[in-house]
N, C-alpha and C positions, 0 to 999 in steps of 0.2 A: 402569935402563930404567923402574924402575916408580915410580922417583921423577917422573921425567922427566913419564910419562903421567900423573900428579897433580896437576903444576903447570899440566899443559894445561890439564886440567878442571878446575882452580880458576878459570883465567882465560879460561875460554870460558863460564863461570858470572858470574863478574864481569861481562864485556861483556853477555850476554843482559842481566842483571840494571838493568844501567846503562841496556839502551833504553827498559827495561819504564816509563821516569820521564818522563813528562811537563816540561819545563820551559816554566812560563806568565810569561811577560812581559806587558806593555802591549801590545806592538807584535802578540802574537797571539791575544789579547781576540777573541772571536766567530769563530775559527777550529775546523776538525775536527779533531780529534787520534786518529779512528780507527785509523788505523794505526800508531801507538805502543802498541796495545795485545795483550794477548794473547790469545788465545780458546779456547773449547774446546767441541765438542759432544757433547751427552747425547743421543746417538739415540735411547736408553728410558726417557727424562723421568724418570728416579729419583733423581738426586743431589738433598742438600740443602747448603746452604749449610756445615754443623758438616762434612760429608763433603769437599766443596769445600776446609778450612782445613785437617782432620785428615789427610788424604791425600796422597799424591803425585800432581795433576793431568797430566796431559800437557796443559799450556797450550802452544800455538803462538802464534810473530810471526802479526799479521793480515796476510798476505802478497796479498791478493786486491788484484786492477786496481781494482774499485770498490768502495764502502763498501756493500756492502748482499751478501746472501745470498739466494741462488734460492730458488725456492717449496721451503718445510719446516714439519713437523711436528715436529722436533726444537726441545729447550730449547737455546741457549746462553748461555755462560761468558765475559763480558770482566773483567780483570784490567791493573790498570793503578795506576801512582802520579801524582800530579802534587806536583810542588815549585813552590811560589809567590812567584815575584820580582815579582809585579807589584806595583800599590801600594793593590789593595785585596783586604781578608778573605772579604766576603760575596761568592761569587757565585752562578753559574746555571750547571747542567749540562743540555743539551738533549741527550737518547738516544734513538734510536728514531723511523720515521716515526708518525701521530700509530694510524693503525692496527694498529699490534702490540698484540697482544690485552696480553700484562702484561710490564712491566718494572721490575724492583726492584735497589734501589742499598744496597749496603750499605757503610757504612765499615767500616775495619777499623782496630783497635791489636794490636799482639803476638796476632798471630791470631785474635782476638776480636772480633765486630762491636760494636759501640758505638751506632752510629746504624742504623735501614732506614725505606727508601721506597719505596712502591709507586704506579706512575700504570700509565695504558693503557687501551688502546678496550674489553677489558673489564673494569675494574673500575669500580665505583660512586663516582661524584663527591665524595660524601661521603668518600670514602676516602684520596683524592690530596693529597699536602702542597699543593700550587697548584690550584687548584679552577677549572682550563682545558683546551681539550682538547690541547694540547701535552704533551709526556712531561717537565716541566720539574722540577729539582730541586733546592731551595737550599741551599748546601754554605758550610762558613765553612771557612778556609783560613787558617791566622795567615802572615801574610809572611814570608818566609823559611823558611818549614817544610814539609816533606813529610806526604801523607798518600795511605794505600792504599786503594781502592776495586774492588769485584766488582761487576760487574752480571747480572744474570741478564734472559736476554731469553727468552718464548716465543711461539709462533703455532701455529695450527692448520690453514699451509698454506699461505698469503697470504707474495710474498714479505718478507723481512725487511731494513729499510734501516738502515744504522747512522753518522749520524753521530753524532759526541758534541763538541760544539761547547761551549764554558766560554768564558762572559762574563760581567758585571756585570749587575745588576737593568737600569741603565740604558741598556743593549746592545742587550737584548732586545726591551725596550720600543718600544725605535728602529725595530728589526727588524720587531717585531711588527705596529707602527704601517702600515709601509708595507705589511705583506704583505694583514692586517685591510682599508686602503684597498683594494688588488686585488680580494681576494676581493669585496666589499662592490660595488663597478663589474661584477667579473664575473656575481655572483649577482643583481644587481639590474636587468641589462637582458636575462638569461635569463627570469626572473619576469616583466618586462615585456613583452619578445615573445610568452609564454606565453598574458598575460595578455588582450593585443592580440588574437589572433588565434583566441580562444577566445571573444572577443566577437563578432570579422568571422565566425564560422563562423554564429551565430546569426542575422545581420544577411541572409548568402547561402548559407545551408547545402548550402555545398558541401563534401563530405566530407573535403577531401583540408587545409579549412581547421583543421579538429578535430585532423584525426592529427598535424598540423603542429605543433600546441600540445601532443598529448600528447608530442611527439618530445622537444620542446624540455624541457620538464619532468622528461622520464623524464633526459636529460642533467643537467639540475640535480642531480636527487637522485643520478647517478651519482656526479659529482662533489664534491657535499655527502656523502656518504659519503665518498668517496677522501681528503678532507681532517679525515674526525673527526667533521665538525661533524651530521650528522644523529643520531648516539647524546645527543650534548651537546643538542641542540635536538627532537628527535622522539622518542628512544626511551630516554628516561631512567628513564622509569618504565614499561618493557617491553622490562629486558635481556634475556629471553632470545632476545630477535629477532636481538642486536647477531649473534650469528657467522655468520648469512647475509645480513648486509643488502649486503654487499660482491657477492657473488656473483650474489646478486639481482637489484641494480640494475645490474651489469656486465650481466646479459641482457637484463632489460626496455629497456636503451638502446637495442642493434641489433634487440628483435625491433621496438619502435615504428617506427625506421629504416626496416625491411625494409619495414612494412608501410606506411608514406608512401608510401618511393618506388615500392611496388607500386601503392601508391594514384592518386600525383600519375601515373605514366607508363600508367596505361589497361595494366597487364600482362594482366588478366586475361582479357581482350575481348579485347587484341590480340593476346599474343605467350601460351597457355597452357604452354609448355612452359616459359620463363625463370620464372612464374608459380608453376610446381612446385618449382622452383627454390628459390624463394624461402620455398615452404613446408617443404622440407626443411630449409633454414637455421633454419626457426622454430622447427621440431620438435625438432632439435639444443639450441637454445639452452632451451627448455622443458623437456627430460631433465637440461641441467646443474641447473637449476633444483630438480629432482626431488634429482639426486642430494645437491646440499648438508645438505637436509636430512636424506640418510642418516650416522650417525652412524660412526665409523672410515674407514675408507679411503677408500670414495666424497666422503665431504665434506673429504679433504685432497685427492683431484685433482681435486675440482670448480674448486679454484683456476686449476691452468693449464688445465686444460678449458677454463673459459670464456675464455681468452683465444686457445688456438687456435682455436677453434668461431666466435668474433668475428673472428679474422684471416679465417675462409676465408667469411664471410659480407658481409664490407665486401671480400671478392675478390668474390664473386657480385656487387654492387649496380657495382663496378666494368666486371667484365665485360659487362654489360649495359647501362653509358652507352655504352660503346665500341660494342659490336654493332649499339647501334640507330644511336650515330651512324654506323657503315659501311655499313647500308643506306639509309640516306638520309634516314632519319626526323627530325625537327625536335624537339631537347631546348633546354632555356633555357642559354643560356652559363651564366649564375648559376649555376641548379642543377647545370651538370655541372660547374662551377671549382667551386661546395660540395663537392659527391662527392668531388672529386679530393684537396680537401684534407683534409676530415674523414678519406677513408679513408689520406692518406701520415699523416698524425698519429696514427691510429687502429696505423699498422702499425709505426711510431715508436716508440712508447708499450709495442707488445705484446713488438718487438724488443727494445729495453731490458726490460721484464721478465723477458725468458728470458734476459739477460744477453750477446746478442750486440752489443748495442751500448750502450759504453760512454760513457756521458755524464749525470751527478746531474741538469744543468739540463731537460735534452730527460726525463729520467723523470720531473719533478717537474712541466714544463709546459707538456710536448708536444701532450698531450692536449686542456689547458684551450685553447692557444690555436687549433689547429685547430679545435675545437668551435665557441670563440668565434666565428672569419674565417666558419667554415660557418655558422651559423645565421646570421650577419648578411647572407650572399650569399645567403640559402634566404631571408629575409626579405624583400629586394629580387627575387629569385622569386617569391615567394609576392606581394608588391604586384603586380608584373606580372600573376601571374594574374588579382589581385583585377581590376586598371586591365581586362584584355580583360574579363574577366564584368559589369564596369559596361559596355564597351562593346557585349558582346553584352545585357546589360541593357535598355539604351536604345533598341538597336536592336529588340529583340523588343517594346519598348514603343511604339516611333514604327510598328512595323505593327501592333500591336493598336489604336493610336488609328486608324490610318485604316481599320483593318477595323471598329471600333467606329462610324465616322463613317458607314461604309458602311452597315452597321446601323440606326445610329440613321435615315439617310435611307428606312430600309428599314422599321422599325418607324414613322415618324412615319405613312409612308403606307397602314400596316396598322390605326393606328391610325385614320385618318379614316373608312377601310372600318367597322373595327369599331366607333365612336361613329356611324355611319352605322344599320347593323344594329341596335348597340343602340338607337340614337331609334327604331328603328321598331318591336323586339321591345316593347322599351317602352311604347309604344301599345300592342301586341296584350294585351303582361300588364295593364297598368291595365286595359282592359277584360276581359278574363279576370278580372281582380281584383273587377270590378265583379262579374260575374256570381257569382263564389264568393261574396263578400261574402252576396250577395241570396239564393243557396242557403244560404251557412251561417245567416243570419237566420230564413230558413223551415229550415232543422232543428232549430237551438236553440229556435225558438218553438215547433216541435214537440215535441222533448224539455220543455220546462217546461208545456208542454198535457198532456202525459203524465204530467207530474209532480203537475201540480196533480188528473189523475183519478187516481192514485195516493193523494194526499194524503185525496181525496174517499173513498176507500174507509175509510183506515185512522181508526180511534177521533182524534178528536182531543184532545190535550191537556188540553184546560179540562174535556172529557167525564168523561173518565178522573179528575181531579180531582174531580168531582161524587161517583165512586160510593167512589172510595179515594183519601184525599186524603194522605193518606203513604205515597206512592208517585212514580217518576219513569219517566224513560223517552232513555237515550242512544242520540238516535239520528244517526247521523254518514254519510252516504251519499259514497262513491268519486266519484263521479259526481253529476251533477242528478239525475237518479234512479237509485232505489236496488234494487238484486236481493231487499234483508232487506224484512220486514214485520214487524210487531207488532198485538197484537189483546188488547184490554182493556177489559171489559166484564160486566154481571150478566147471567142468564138462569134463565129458569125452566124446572127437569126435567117432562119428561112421561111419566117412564116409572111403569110398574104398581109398584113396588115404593116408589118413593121419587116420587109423585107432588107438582107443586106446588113442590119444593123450589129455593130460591134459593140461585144458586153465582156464585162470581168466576169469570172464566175470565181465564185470562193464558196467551198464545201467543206466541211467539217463533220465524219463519222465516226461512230462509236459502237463497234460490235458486238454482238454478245462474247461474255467471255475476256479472255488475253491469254497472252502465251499462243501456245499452238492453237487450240481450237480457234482464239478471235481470229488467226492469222488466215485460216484458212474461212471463214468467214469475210475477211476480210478483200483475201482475192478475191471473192466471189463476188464482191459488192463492188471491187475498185472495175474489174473486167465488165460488171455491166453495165457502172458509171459509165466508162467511156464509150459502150457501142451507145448507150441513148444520148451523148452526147455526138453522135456520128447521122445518129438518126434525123432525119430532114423533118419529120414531123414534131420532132421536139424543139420546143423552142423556148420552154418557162420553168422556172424550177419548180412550179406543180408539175409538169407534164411528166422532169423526170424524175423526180419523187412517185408518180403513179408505175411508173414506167419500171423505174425500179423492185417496187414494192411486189408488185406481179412475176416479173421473172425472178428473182432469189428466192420467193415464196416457192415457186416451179420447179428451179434448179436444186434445192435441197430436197424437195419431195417427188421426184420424177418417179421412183420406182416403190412409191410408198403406198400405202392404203389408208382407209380415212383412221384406223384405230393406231397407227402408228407415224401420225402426223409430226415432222419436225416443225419445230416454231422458233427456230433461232430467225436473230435478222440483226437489225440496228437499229440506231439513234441517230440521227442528219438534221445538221441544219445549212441550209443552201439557199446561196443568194446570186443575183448577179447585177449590174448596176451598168449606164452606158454614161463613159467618158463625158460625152457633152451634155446630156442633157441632163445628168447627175440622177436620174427616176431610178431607184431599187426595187428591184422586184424578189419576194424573201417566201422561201416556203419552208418548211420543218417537220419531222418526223419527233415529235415530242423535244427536241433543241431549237434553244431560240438562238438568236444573232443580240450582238448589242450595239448601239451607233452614239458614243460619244462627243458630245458637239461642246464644247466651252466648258469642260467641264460638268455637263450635265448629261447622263445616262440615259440613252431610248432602247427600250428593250420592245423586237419582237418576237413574240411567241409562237412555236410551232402548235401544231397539232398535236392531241394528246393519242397517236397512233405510233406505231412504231414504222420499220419496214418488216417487211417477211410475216405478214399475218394476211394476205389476199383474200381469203376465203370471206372474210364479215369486211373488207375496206369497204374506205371512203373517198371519192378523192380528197386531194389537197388543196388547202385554200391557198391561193396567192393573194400575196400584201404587196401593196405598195408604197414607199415611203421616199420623199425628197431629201435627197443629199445635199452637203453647201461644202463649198470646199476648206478641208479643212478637217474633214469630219472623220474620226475612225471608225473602222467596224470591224469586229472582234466576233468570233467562231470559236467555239472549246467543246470541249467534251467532259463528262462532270470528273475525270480524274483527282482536279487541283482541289475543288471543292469539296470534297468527298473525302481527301486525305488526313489523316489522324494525324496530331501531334501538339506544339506547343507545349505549356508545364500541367495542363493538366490533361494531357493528351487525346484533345477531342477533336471533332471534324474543324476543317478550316471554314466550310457554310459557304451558300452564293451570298449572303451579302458582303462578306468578307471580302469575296472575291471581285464582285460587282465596284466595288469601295478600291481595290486594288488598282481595277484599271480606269476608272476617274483618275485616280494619284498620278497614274505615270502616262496617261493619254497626250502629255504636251512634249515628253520627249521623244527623239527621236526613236523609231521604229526599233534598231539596234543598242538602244540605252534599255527600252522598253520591256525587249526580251533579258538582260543580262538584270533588272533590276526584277522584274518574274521570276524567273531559276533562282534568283538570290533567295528570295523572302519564301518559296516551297523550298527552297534545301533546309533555312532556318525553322520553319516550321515542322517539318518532317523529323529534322535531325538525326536522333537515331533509329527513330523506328522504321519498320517496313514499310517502302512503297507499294501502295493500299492497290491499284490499280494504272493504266496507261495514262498519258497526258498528250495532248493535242491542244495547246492552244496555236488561231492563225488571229494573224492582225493587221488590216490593211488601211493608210493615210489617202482618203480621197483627195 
């Protein structure tokens, strides 16, 4: 008996043994030989290939209906021989769809590998004996001789297709050629429509022409993934994107979808509830999204996730042609024979992947060609639409022309009204014009009447030259005339102490105001400069600094009362100095004087009172300071320093200005002024002159 049971199992070994052999002729060149093989699965990815030879495997017949294995995480194990009658050595072994993450081929001799190969979606190009994105391997095979082969396939959830097909270099090529022309026609008037309609969106921006194009595009890339080629072509050099790109673009296809046809069908406005609908499908599909990215288990069921989550979302877009056609509503034939076929394709496609329906052709191009039929009838949709929106176009243009026309006959007649009106306002401003004209004439000749008694008051020029001729006087008025005054001139003291004695006087004012008001201010302070300089009891530039202050305080308020008090006056700084014994004596109404000696600046300060405030004065201090010959002394008023400009057009500042006349204190008087005016016109430039200028400058 136990002989008996030996010989069974010798020869139920034999027979397994005998199927495990491939036998390849001519006549089965470019045929699957999967199910001649054996297989085995590693549910806890640990075996290695040396375990696989050293071991007793439990290899099973591939007994399965179809060449391919439902969505897994598991490695497996094909084992198989082929003996070679045909009549040629070199061939090609084609294993795996092009997306199994790796597959590796090892030969084997007396249980030792000799040759290995690795291809697959993820490994690196560089790495693949054939540098394509097919799983291709080339095997030499001497005629008439047997040899043993393992392959190891893994994924990481995605399911697993297996054929293993063995042909000639020039099999393939045949194969390839035609499959290359498909693809290349398929992918090329996807890109087109894409392309197309992403121009019409910008031409009529109507929204629904955009999502159209994104729809179509987000299919491309669906399907450029699903065949390999976007790792090979996009993400070659950013593998670690490759293990969701699949899942990824399995979503973004139906959320684009979802959101078209929400788009094209007015859901939101019309129908909110199918609308919500629609957003839950999104949501759905946006979580598998989520989840791929989570590493272990979530990202091996995001696999069939996404493809039920797609089944029961192109059911929604389904349900919802039908609904609205039951109520009565008006969809485009196109668009809804689109729908119907993208979504039987769509559910085709998903059926075959969960393996209820059996059939390599309908899994490998069920999908593409439903896509293809639908966007070509969404196309011919989407013209239709285009054709109405040119026609409501045209139409919305042929009444804006006759409402324009209407218009225009409506404006031509508003227009004769108003060249009517205008010829006559026209007439009324020319004489208007006339009349400003003949007042502005008598004001400006006013103002230069005023200027020229202005002028009449102040020292002139050539005068000033007579008594000190190394000296200057910048003086630059805002306005025709001007708020500043200056006063430059000899006199003789009458006082008991220093009787007789002859002094320079140099004064420098600055009124309230410019333009008209300083000017007449201005008289008013030059007329009573000079009676207190006529006056015998004055003899210091305190005295007529006090002297001053009192009367212009008086003279602007003679018929005023206390609640209607004017407070204009000025700013003065006033000095006077004697020829021999070089003693200055300097008082100031808030303006100081400055006396440059060697290049080194002595500034004195006036008092911080102005003139024309009598009521709360003080008198004036007098300073006294030693001159040496040589020395200049400078009188201004803050115009220069006060004016804005430069690049980044700010005040010019006193130390700027103080800096200024150190620099040019060693040239002549006449070099002095012209290099002054130089550097305020440069700084000024174009902007407005801010206020008057009075600078004086006198060479002891």
């Amino acid at each position: 008996m136990k002989n008996s049971l030996s010989i069974l199992f010798f020869l139920i070994s034999i027979v397994l043994y005998g199927q495990n052999v491939i036998i390849l002729d001519n006549n089965k060149l470019g045929q699957s030989f999967t199910k001649s093989t054996y297989i085995y699965e590693d549910k806890e990815n640990k075996l290695t290939i040396d375990a696989v030879l050293k071991h007793d495997i439990p290899f099973h017949p591939f007994d399965k209906k179809t060449e391919r294995i439902n969505f897994t995480s598991s490695t497996y194990w094909l084992k198989f021989k082929v003996k070679n009658l045909s009549d040629y050595e070199r061939l090609v072994f084609f294993i795996a769809r092009t997306i199994t993450d790796e597959v590796v081929l090892y030969e084997i001799e007396n249980d030792k590998v000799v040759n290995m190969q690795v291809t697959g979606d993820a490994v690196p190009l560089k790495d693949k004996t054939i540098k394509t994105i097919e799983n291709l391997f080339p095997v030499r095979i001497p005629k008439k001789q047997t040899k043993e082969f393992i392959v190891r396939l893994e994924s990481d959830g995605e399911v697993i297709t297996l054929p293993l097909i063995i042909d000639t270099n020039k099999g393939f090529y045949i194969s390839t050629k035609a499959r290359v022309f498909f693809l290349g026609a398929f992918y090329g008037v996807l890109l087109v429509i894409a392309i197309i309609y992403f121009l019409y969106y910008f031409g009529m921006r109507d929204k629904s022409l955009l999502l159209y194009s994104i729809y179509v595009l987000s299919v491309f890339m669906l399907q450029f993934t699903l065949d390999g080629l976007s790792y090979f072509y996009i993400f070659k050099h950013i593998q670690f994107l490759e293990p969701y790109t699949v899942v990824v673009f399995a979503a973004l296809a139906p959320i684009s979808f979802l959101i078209y046809v929400r788009t094209f069908l007015k859901l939101k406005e019309n129908h909110p509830f199918i609308n919500q609908l629609f957003n839950v499908s999104i949501a759905l599909l946006v979580m598998v999204i989520v989840m791929t990215f989570i590493p272990g288990k979530p990202h091996e069921i995001s696999y069939p996730l996404i493809n039920a989550v797609s089944l029961i979302a192109v059911l929604v877009v389904l349900g919802t042609i039908l609904y609205l056609r039951k109520i009565g509503e008006a969809v485009c034939v196109q668009f809804a024979l689109a729908i119907y076929i993208i979504i039987a394709g769509a559910i085709v496609f998903i059926l075959t992947n969960f393996g209820i329906i059996n059939n390599p052709f309908l899994f490998k191009y069920a999908l593409k060609i439903a896509a293809f039929i639908e966007i070509l009838l969404l196309a011919i949709s989407m013209s239709n639409k285009l054709s109405g929106l040119q026609k409501e176009k045209e139409k919305a243009q042929a009444e804006a022309l006759k409402s324009l026309s209407e218009k225009n006959r409506l404006i031509d007649q508003q227009k004769e009204m108003l060249e009517q009106q205008v010829k006559e306002r026209t007439q009324k401003l020319e004489v208007q014009k006339e009349q400003l004209s003949e007042k502005n004439k008598e004001i400006i000749d006013s103002i230069n009447y005023a200027k020229r008694l202005q002028n009449a008051l102040i020292p002139p020029i050539e005068s000033i030259k007579e008594i000190t001729e190394d000296s200057f006087v910048f003086y630059k008025p805002k306005d025709i005339v001007s708020g500043d005054f200056y006063w430059i001139d000899e006199r003789t003291t009458t006082h008991k102490d220093k009787p007789n004695e002859k002094v320079l006087i140099i004064a420098v004012a600055d009124c309230t105001g410019h333009g008209v008001p300083g000017a007449f201010i201005s008289i008013i302070g030059l007329n009573i400069f000079n009676q207190a300089l006529k006056e015998k009891s004055i003899n210091t530039p305190a005295h007529t600094l006090d002297y001053l202050n009192t009367q212009v305080y008086n003279t602007v308020n003679k018929h005023k009362n206390n609640e209607n008090i004017i407070r204009d006056g000025m700013d003065i700084a006033m000095c006077s100095y004697n020829k021999e014994t070089l003693v200055l004596n300097f008082s100031g109404a808030k303006n100081p004087i400055y006396i440059v000696r060697n290049f080194e600046l002595f500034e004195l300060k006036g008092d911080k009172q102005p003139i024309g405030y009598a009521e709360h004065a003080k008198p004036f201090q007098l300073q006294e300071f030693q001159l040496e010959k040589g020395d200049m002394i400078y009188a201004s008023t803050d115009g220069f320093a006060d004016q804005f400009g430069g690049e980044r057009g700010k005040k010019f500042k006193y130390k700027a200005f103080k800096d200024l006349l150190i620099k040019v204190s060693h040239e002549s008087c006449k070099k002095q002024k012209e290099i002054i005016e130089s550097v305020f016109n440069q700084w000024k430039g174009d902007l407005e002159q801010l206020d008057d200028i009075c600078i004086a400058g006198v060479r002891v």
